[in-house]
The first five atom37 places (N, CA, C, CB, O) and aatype in JSON, in Angstrom:
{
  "aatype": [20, 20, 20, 20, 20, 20, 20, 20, 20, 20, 20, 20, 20, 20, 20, 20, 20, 20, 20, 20, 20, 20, 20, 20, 20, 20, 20, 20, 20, 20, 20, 20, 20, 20, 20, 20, 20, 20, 20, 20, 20, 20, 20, 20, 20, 20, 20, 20, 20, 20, 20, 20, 20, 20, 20, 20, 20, 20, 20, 20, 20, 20, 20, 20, 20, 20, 20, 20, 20, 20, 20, 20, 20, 20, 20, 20, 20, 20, 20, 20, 20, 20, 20, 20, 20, 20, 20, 20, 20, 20, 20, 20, 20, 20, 20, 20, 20, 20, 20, 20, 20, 20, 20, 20, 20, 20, 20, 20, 20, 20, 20, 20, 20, 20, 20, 20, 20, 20, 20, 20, 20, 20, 20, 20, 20, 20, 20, 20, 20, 20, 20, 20, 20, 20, 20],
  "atom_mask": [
    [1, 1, 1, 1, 1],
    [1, 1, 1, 1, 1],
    [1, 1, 1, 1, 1],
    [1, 1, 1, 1, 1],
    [1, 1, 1, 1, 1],
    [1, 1, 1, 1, 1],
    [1, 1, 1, 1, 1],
    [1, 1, 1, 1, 1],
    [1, 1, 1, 1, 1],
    [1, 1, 1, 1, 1],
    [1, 1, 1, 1, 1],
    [1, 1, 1, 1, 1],
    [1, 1, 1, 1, 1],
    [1, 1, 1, 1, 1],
    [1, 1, 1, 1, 1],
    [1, 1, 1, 1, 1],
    [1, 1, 1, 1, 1],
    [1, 1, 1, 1, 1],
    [1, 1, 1, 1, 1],
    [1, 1, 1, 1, 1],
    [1, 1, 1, 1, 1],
    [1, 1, 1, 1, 1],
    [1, 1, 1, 1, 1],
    [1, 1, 1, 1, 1],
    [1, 1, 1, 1, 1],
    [1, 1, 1, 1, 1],
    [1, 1, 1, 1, 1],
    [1, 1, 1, 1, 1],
    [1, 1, 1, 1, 1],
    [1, 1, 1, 1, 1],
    [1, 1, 1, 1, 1],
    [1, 1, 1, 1, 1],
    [1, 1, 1, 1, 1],
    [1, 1, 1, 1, 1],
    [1, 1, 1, 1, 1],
    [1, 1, 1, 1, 1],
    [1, 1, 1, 1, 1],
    [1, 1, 1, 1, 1],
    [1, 1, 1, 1, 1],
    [1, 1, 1, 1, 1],
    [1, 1, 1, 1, 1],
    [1, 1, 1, 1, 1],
    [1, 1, 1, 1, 1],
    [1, 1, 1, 1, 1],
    [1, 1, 1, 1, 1],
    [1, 1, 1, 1, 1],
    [1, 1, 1, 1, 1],
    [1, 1, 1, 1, 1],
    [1, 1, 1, 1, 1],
    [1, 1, 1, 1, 1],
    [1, 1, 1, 1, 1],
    [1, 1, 1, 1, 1],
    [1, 1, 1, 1, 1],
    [1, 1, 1, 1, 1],
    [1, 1, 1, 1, 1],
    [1, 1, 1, 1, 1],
    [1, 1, 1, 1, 1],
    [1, 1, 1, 1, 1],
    [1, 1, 1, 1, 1],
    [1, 1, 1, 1, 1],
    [1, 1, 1, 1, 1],
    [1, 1, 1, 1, 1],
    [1, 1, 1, 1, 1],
    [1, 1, 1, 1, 1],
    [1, 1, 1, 1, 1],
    [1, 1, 1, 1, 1],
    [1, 1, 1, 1, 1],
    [1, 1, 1, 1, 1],
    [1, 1, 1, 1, 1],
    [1, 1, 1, 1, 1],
    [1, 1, 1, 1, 1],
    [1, 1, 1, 1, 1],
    [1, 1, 1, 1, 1],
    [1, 1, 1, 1, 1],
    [1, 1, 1, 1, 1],
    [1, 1, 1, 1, 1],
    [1, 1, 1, 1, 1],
    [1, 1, 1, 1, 1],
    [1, 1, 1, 1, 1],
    [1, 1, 1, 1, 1],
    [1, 1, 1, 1, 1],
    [1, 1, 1, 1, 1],
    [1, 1, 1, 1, 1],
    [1, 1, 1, 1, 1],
    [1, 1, 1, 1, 1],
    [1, 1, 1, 1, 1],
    [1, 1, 1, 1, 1],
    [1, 1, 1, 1, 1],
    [1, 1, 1, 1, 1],
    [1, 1, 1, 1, 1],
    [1, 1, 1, 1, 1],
    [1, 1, 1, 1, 1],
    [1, 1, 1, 1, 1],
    [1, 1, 1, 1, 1],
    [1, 1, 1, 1, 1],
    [1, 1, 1, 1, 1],
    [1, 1, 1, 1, 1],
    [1, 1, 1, 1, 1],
    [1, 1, 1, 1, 1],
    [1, 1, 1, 1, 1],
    [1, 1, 1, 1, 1],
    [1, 1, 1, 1, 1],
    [1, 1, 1, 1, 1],
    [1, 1, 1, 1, 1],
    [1, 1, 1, 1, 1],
    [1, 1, 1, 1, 1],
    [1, 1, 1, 1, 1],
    [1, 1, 1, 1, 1],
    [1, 1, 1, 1, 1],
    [1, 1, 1, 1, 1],
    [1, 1, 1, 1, 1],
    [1, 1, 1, 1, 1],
    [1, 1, 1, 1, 1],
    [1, 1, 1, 1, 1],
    [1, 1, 1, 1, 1],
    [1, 1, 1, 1, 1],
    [1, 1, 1, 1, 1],
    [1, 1, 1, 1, 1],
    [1, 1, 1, 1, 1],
    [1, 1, 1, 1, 1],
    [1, 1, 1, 1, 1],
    [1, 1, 1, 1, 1],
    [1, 1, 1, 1, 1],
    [1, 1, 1, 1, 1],
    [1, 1, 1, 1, 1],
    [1, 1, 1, 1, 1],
    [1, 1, 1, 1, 1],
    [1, 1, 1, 1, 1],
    [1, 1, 1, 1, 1],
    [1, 1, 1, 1, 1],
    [1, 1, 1, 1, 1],
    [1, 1, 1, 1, 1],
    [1, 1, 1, 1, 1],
    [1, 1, 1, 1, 1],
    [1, 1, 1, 1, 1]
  ],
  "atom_positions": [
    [[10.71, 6.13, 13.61], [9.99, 5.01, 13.06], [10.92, 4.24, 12.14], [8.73, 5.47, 12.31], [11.67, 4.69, 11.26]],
    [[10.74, 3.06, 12.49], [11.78, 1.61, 11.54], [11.29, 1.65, 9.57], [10.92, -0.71, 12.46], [10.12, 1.81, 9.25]],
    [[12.08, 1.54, 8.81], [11.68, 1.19, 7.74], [11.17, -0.27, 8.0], [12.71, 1.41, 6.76], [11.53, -1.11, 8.83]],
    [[10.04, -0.32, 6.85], [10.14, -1.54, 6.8], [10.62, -2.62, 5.9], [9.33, -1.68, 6.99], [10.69, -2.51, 4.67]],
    [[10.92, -3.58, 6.52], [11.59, -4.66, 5.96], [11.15, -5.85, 4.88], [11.91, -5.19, 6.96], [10.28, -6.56, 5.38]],
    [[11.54, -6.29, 3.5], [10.23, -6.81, 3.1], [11.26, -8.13, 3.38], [9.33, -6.37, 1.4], [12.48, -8.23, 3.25]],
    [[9.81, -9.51, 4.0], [10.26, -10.63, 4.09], [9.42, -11.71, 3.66], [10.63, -10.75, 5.2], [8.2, -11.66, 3.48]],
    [[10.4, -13.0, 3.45], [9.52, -13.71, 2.57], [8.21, -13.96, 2.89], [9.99, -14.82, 2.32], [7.59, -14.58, 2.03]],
    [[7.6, -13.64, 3.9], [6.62, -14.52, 4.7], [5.8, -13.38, 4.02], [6.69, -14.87, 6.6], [4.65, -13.82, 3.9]],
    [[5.88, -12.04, 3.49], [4.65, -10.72, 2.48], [4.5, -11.72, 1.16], [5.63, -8.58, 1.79], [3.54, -11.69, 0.39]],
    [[5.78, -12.7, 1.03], [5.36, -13.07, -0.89], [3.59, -13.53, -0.37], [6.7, -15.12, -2.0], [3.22, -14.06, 0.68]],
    [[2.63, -12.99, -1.84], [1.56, -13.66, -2.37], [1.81, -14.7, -3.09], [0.85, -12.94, -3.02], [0.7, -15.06, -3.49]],
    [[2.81, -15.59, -3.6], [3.27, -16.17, -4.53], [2.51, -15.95, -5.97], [3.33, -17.41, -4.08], [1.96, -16.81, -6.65]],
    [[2.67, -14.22, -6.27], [2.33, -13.79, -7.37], [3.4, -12.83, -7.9], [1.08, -13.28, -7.24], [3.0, -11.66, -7.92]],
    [[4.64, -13.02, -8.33], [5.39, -12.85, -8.66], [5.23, -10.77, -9.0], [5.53, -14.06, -9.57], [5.96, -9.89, -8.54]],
    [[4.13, -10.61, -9.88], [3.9, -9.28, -10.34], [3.43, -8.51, -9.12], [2.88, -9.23, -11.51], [3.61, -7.29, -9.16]],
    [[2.77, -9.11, -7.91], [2.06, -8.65, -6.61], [3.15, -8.33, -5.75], [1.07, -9.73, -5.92], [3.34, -7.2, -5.31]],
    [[4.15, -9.68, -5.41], [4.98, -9.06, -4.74], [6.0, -7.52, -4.82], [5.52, -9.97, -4.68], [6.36, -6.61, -4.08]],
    [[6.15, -7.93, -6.13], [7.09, -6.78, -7.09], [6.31, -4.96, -6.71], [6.76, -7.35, -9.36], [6.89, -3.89, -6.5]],
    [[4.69, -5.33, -6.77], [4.64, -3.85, -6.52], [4.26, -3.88, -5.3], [3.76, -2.96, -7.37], [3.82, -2.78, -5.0]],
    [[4.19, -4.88, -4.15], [4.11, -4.78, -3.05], [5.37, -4.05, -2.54], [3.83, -5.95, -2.59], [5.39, -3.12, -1.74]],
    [[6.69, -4.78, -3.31], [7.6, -3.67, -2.97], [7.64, -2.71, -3.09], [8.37, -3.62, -3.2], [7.77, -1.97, -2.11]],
    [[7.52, -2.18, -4.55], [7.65, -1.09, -4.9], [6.8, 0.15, -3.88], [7.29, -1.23, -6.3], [7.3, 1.27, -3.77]],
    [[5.99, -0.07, -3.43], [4.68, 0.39, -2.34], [5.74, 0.83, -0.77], [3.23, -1.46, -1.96], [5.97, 1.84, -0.1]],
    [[6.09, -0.46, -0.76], [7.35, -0.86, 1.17], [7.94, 0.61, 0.65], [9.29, -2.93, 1.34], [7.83, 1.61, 1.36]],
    [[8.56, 0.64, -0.63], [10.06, 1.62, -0.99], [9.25, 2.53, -0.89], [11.1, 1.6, -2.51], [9.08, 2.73, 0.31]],
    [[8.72, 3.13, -1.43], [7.77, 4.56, -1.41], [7.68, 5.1, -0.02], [6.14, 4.33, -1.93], [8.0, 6.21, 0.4]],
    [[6.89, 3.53, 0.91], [6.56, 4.15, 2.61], [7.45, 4.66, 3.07], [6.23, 3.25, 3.74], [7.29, 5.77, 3.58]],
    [[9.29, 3.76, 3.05], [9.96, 3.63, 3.14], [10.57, 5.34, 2.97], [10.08, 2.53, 2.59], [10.99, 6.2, 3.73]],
    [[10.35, 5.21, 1.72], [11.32, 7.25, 1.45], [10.36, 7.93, 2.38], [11.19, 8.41, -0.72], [10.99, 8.77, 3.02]],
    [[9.1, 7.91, 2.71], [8.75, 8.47, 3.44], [9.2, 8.74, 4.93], [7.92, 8.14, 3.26], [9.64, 9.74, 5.51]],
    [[8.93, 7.47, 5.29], [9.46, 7.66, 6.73], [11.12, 8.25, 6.66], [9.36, 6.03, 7.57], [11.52, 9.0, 7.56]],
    [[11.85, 7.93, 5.73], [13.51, 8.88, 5.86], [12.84, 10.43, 5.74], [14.99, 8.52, 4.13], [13.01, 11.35, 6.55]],
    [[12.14, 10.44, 4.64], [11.99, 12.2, 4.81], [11.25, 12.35, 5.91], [11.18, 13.1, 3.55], [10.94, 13.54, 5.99]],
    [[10.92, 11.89, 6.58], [10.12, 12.24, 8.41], [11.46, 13.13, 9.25], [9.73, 10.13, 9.69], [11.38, 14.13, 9.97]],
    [[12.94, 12.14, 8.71], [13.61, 12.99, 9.33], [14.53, 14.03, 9.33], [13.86, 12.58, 9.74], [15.54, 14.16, 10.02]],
    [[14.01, 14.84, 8.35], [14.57, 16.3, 7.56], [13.11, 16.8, 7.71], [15.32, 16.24, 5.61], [12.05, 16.23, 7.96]],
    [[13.55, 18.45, 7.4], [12.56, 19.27, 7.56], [11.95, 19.2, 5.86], [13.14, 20.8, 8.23], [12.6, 19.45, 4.85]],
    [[10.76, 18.87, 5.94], [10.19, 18.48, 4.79], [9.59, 19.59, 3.83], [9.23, 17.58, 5.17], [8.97, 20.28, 4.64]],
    [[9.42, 20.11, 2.72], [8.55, 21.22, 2.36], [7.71, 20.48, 2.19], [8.78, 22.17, 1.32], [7.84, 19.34, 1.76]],
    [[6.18, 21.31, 2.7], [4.91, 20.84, 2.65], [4.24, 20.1, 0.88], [4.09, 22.27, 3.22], [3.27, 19.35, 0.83]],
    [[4.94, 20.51, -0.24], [4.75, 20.25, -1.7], [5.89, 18.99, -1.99], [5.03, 21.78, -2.67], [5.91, 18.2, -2.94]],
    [[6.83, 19.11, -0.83], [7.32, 17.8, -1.32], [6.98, 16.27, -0.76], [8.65, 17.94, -1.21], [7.11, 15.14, -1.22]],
    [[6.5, 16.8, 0.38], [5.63, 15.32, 1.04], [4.15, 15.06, 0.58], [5.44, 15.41, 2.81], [3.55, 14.0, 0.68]],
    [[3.65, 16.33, 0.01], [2.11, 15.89, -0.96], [2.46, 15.45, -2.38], [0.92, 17.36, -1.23], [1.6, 15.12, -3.2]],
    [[3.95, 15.49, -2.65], [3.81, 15.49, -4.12], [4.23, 13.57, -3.93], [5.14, 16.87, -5.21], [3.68, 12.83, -4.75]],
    [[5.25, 12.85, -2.77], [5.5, 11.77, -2.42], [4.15, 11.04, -2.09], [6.42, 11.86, -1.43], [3.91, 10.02, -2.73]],
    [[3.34, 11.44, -1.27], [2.23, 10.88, -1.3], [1.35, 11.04, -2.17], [1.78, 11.02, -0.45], [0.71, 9.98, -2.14]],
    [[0.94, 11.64, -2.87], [0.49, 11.74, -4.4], [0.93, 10.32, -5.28], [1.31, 13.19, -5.13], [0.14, 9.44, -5.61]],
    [[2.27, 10.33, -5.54], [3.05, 9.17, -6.17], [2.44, 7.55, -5.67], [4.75, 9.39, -5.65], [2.12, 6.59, -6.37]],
    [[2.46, 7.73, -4.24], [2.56, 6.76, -3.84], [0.9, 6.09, -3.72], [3.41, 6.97, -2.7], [0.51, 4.92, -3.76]],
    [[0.27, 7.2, -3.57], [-1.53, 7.18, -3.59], [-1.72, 6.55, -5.36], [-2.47, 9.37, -3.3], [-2.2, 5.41, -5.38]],
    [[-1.5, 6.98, -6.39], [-1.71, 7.14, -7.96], [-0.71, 5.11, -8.02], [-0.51, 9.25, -8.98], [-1.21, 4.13, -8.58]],
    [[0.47, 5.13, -7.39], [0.68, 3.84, -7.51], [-0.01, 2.76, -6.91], [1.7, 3.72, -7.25], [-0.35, 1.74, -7.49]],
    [[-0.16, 2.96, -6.06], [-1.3, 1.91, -4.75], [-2.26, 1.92, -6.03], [-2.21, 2.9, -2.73], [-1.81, 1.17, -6.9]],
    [[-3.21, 2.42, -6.33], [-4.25, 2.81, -6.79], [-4.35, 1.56, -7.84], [-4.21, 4.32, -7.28], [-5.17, 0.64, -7.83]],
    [[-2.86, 1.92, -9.08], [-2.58, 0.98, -10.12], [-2.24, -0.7, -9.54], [-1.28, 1.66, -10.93], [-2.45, -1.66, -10.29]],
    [[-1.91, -0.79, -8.68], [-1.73, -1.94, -8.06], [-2.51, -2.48, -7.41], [-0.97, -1.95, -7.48], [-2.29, -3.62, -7.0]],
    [[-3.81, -1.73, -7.08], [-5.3, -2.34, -6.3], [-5.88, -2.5, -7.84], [-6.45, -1.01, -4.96], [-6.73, -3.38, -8.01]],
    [[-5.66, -2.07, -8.45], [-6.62, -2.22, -10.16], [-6.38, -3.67, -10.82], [-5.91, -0.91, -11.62], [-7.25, -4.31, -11.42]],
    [[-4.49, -4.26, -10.51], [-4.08, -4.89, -11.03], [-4.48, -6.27, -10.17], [-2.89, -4.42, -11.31], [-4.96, -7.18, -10.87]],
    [[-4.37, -6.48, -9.01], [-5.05, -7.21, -7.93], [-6.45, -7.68, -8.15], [-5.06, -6.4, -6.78], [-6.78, -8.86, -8.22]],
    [[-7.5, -6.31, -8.27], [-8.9, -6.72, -8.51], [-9.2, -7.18, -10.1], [-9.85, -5.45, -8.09], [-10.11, -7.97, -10.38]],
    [[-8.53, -6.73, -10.86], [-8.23, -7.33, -12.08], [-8.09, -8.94, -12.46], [-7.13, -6.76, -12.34], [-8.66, -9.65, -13.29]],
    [[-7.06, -9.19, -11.46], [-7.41, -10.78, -10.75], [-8.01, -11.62, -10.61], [-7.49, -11.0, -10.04], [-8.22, -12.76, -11.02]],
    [[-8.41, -10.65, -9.69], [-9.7, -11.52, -8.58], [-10.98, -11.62, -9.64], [-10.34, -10.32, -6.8], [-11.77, -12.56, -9.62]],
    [[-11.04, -10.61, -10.47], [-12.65, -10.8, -11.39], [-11.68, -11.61, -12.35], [-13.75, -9.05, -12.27], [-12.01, -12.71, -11.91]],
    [[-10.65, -11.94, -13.4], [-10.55, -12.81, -13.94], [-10.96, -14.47, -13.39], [-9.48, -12.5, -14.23], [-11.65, -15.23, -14.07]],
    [[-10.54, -14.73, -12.41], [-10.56, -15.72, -11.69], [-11.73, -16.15, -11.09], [-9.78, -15.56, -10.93], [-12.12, -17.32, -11.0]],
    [[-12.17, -15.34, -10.76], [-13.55, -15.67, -9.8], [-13.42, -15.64, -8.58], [-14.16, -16.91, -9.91], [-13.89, -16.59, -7.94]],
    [[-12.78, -14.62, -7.93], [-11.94, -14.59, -6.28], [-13.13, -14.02, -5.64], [-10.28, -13.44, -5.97], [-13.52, -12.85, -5.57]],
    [[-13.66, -15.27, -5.16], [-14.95, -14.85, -3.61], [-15.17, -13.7, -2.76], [-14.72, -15.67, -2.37], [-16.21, -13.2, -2.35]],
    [[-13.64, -13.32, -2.56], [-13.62, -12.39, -1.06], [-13.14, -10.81, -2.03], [-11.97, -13.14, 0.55], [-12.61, -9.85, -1.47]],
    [[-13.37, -10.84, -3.04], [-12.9, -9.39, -4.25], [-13.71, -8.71, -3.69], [-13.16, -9.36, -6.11], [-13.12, -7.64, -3.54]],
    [[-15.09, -8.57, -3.1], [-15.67, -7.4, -2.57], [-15.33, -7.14, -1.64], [-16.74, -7.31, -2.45], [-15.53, -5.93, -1.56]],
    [[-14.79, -7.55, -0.58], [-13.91, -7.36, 0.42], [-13.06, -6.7, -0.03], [-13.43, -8.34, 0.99], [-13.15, -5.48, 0.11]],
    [[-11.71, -7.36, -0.88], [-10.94, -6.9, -0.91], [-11.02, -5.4, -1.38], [-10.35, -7.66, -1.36], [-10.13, -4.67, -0.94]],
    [[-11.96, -4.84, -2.21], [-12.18, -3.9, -3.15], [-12.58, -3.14, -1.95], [-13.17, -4.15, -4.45], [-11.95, -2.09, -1.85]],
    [[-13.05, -3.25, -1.44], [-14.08, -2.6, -0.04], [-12.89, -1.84, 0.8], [-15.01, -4.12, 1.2], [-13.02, -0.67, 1.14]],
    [[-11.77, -2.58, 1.09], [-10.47, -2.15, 1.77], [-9.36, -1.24, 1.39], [-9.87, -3.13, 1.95], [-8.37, -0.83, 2.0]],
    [[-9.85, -1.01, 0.08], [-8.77, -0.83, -0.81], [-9.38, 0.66, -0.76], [-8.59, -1.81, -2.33], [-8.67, 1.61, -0.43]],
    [[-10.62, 0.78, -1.07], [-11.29, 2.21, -1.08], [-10.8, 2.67, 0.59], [-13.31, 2.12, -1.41], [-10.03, 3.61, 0.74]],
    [[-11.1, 2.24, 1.24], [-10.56, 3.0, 2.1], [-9.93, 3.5, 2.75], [-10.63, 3.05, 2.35], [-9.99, 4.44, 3.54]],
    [[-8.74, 2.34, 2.13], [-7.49, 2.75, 2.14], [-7.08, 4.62, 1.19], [-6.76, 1.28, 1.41], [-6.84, 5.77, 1.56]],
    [[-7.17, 4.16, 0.36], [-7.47, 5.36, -0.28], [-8.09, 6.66, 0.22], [-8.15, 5.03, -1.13], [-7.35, 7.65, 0.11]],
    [[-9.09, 6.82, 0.66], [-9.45, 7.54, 1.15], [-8.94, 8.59, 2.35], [-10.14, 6.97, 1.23], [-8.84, 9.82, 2.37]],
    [[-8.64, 7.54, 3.33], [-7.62, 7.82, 4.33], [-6.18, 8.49, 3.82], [-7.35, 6.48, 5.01], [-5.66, 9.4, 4.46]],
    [[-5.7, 8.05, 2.84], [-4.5, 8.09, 2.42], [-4.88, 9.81, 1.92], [-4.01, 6.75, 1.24], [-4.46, 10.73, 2.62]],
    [[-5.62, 10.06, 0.79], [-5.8, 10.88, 0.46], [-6.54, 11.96, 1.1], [-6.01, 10.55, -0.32], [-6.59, 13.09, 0.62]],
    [[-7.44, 11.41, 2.8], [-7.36, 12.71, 3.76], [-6.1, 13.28, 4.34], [-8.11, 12.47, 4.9], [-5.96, 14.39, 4.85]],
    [[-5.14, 12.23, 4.17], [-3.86, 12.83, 4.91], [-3.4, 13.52, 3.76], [-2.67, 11.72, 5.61], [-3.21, 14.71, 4.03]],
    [[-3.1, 13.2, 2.4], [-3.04, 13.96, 1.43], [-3.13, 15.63, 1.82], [-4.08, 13.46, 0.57], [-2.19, 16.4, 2.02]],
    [[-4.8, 15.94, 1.87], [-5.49, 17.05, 1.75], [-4.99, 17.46, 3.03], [-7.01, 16.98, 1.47], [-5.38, 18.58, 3.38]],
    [[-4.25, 16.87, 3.8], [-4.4, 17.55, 5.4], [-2.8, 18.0, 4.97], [-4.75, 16.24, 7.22], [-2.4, 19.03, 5.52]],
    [[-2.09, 17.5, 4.27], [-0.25, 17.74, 3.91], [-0.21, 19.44, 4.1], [0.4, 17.16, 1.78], [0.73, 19.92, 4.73]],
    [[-1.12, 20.21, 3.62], [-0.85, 21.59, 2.96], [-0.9, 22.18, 4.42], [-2.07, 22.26, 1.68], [-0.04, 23.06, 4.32]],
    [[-1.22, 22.22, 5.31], [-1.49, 23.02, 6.67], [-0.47, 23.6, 7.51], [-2.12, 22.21, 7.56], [-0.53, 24.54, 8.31]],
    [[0.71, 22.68, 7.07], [2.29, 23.24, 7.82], [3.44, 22.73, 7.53], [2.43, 23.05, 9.25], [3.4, 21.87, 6.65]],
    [[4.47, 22.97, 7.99], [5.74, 22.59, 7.79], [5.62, 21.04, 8.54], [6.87, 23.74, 8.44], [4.89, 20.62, 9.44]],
    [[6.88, 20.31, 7.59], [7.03, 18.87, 8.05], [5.96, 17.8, 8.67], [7.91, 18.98, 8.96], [6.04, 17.21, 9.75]],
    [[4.84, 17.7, 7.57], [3.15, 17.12, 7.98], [3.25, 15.62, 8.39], [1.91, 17.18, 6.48], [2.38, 15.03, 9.02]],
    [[4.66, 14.96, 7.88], [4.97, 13.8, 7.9], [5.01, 12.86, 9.22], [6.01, 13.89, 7.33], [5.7, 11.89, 9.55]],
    [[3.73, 13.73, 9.96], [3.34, 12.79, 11.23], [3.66, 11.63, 11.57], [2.27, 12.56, 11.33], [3.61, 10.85, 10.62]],
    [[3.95, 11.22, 12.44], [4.46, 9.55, 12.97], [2.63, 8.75, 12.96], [5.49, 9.6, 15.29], [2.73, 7.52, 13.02]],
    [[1.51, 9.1, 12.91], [0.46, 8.72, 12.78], [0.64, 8.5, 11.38], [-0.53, 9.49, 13.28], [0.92, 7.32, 11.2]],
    [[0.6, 9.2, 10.24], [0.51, 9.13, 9.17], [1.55, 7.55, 8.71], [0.85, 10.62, 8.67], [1.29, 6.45, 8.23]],
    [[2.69, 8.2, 9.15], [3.48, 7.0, 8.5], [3.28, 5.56, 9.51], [5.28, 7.49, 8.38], [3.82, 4.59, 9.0]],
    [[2.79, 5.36, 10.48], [2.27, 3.95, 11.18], [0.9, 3.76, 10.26], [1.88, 4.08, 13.15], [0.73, 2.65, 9.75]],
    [[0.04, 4.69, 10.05], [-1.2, 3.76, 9.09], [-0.2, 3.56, 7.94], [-2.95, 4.73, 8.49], [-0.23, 2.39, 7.56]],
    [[0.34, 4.03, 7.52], [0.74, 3.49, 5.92], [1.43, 2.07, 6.37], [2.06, 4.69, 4.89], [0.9, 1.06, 5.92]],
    [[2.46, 1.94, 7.15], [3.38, 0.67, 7.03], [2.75, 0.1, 7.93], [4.95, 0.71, 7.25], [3.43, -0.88, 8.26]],
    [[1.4, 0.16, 8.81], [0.77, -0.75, 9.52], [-0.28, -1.49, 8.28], [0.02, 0.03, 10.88], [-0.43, -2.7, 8.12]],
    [[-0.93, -0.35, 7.47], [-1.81, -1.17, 7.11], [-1.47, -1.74, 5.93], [-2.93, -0.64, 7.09], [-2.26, -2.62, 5.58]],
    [[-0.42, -1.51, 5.1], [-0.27, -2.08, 4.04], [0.53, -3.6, 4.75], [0.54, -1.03, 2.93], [0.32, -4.69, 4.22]],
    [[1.51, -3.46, 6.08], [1.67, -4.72, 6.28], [0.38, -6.07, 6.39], [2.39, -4.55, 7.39], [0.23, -7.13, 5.8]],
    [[-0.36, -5.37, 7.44], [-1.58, -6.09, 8.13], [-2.33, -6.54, 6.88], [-2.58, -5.05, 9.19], [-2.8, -7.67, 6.99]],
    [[-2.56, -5.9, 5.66], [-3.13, -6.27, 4.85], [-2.44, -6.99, 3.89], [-3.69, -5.44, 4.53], [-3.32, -7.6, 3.28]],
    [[-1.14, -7.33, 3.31], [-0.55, -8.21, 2.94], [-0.75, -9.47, 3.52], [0.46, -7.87, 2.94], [-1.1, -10.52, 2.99]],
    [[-0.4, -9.14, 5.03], [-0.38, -10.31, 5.99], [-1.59, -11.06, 6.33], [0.1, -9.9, 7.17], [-1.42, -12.19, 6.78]],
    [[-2.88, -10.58, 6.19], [-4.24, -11.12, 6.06], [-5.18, -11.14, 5.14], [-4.78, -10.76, 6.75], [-5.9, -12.13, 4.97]],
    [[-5.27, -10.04, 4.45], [-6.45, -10.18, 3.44], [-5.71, -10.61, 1.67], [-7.41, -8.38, 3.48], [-6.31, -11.27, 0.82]],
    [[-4.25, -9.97, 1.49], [-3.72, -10.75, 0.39], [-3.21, -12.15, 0.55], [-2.72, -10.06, -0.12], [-3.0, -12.99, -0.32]],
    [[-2.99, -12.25, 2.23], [-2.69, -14.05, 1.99], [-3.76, -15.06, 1.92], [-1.89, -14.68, 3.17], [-3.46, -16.24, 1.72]],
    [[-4.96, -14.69, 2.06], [-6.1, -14.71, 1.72], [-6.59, -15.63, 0.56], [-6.31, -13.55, 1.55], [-7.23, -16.68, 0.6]],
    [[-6.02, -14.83, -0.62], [-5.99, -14.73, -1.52], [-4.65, -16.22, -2.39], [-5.85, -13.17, -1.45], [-4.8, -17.05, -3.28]],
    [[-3.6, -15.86, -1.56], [-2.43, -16.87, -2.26], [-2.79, -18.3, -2.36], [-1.05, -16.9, -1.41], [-1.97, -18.84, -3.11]],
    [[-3.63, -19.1, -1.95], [-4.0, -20.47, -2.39], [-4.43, -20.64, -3.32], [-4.67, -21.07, -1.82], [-4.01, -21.41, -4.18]],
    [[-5.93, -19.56, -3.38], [-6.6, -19.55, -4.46], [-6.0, -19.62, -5.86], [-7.25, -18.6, -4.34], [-6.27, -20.5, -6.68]],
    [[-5.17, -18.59, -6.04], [-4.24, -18.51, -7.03], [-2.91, -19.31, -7.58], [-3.94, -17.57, -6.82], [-2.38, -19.43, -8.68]],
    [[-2.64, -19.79, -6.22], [-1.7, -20.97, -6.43], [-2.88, -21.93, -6.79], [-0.65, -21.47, -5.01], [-2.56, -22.47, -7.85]],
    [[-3.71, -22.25, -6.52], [-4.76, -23.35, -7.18], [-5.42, -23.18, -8.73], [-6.06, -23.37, -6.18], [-6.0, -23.78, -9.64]],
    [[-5.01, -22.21, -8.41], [-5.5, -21.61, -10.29], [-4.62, -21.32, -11.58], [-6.13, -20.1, -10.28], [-4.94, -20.98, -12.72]],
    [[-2.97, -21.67, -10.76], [-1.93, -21.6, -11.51], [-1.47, -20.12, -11.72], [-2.22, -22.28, -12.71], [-1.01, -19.73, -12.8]],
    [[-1.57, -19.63, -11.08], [-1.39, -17.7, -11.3], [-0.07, -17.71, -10.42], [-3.0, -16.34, -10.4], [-0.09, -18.07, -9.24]],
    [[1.32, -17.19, -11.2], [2.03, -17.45, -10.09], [2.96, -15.86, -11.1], [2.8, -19.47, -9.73], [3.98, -15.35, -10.63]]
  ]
}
């Protein structure tokens, strides 16, 4: 599986969004490299742990946003975000079962959906905020 690449076309033109949008890519990113070493089962729950607890702070900082502002589609977005989570953290709970858990399923939902969701439901979002001066 490809790292992924961050390009201009992910900016939200929210300067603090993009920043931990990266920070999020880099995380998937160490993941998919440790896909290809034999992984201990505590060190790929303790990476996804990190990376679950950061997402988390960065969906807080997002919906934080959206209720300052008055962003229409925040129950949506909030709605996606939980389940993102969720998912994230069944694969979590599923890490402990064997050697090298770092499934090629696991790592396509992470860098599928955090792309797909940059790419639709946070661009979504980038007018509004460029209309509201949030940059």
């Amino acid at each position: 599986m490809e790292e992924i690449i961050w390009k201009d076309e992910f900016s939200v033109g929210i300067a603090r969004m993009d920043e931990q949008h990266k920070k999020i890519i880099a995380m998937i990113n160490r993941l998919i490299r440790e896909q290809k070493v034999v992984t201990e089962p505590e060190t790929v729950a303790k990476l996804l742990t990190e990376m679950t607890d950061y997402t988390r702070e960065h969906f807080r900082a997002e919906e934080y946003l959206m209720s300052e502002y008055g962003y229409n589609r925040k129950d949506h977005q909030v709605k996606r975000h939980k389940e993102f989570i969720k998912k994230t953290m069944d694969f979590c709970s599923a890490s402990n079962v064997g050697p090298n858990i770092l499934s090629v399923a696991l790592l396509e939902y992470l860098s599928t959906w955090l792309v797909d969701h940059i790419l639709t439901e946070d661009m979504q979002y980038k007018a509004f905020f460029e209309e509201k001066g949030v940059v």
